[in-house]
C-alpha positions in Angstrom: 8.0 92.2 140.1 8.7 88.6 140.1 10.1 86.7 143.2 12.5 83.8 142.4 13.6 81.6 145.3 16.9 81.2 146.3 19.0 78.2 145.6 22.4 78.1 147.8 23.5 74.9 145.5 23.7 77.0 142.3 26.6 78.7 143.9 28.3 75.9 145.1 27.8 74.9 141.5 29.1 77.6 140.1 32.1 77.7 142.0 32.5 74.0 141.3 32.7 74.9 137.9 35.3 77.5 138.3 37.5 75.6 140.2 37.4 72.7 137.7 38.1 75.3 134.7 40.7 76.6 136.5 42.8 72.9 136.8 41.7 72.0 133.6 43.1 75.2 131.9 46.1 75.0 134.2 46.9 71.5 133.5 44.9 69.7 130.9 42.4 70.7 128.1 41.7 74.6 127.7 38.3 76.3 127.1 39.4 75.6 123.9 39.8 72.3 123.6 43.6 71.8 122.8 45.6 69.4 125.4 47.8 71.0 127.8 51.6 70.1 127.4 51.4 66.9 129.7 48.2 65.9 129.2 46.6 62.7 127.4 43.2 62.3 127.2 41.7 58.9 128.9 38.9 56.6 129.2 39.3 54.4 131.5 35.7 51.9 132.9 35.7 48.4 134.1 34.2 45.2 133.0 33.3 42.5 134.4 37.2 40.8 135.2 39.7 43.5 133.6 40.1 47.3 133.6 40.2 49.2 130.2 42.1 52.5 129.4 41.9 54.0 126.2 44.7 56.8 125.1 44.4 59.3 122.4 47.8 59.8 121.0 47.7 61.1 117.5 51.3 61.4 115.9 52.6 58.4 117.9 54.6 55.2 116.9 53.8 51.9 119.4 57.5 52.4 119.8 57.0 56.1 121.3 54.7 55.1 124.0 55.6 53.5 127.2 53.4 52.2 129.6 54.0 51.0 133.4 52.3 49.9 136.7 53.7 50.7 140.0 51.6 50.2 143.0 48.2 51.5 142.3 49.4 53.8 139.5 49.2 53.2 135.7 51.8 56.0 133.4 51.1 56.4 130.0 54.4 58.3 128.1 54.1 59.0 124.4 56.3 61.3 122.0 54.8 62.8 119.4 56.4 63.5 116.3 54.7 66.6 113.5 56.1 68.2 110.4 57.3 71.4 112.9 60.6 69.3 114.0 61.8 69.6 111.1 64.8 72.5 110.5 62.7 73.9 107.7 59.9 74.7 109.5 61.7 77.5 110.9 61.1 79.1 107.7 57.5 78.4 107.2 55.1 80.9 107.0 52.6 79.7 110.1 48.8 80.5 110.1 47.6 78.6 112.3 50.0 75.7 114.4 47.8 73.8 117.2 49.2 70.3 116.9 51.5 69.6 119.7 54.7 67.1 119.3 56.9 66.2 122.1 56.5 64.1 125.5 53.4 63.7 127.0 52.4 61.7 130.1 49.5 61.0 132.3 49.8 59.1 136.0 46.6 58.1 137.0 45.6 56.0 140.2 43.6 52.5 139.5 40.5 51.7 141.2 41.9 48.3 142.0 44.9 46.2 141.8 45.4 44.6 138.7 47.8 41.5 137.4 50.3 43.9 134.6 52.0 41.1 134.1 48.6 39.3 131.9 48.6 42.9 130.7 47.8 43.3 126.5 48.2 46.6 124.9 47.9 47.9 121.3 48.0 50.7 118.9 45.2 51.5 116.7 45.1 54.2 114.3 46.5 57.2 117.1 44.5 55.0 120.5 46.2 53.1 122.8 44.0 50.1 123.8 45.1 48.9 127.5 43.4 45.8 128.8 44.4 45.3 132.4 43.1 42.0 134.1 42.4 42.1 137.9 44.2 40.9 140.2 42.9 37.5 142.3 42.5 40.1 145.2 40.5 42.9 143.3 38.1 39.3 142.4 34.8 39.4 143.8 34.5 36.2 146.4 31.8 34.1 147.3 31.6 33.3 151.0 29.1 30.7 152.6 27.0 31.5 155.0 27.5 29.3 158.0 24.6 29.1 160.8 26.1 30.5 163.9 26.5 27.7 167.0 23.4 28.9 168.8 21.3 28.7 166.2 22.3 25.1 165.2 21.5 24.4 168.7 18.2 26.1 168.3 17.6 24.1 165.1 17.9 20.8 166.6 15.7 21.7 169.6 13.1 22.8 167.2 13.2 19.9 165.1 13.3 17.5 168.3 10.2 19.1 169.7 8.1 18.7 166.1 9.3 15.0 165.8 8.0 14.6 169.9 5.1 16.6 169.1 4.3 14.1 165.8 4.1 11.0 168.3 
């Protein structure tokens, strides 16, 4: 008989897991991989001065998708359009229909507050490409160091002591 230890973390784990299958296949991607009905799939990182988002949204026009910035929120909306919206698909013999058309639209927060008006977005071949610049606040700032009072003090006493000393 062989002993194993006992791990309370792959529990917690596990349940992590569970929970995050259950949003996911409640409001986003499925076990299988197709996107929920509101759902667009991001990537969103920083670099050095901007924030980038990049949206899948197969079947959209640049005129479908809207994008806006309120507060520290960024919404994507996109319609999609596929050959099922037409009236004669109703007659179609379907085998297998996984595309999904309509309105789709993701709110996500941003890290950091961001300038939307020096905004630039594009449309490439079914990605959106959103370059957001930061804002002057989000900026990293340099601040000088300054020697506090009592240490200048302490810094002249020194330095009059090693000039006295030198005589």
């Amino acid at each position: 008989m062989s002993m194993t230890r006992y791990d309370p973390l792959t529990r917690l784990v596990t349940l992590r897991d569970a929970v995050d299958r259950m949003f996911d296949e409640a409001f986003g991607r499925t076990a299988t991989g197709r996107m929920g009905p509101a759902m667009l799939p991001i990537d969103m990182f920083e670099r050095q001065d901007e924030l980038v988002v990049m949206a899948a949204v197969p079947g959209a026009r640049p005129e479908d998708v809207e994008i806006s910035v309120a507060n520290d929120s960024l919404t994507i909306r996109a319609t999609t359009h596929t050959e099922m919206e037409k009236e004669e698909s109703q007659n179609w013999n379907w085998y297998m229909h996984e595309l999904q058309a309509g309105q789709f639209t993701r709110t996500m927060s941003l890290p950091f507050p961001v300038s939307p008006d020096k905004a630039e977005a594009r449309f490439e071949n079914g990605m959106l490409h959103l370059r957001l610049p930061k804002s002057e606040a989000a900026m990293p700032k340099r601040i000088k160091v300054q020697p506090g009072a009592s240490q200048s003090r302490q810094i002249g006493t020194q330095q009059m002591q090693q000039g006295g000393q030198g005589s």
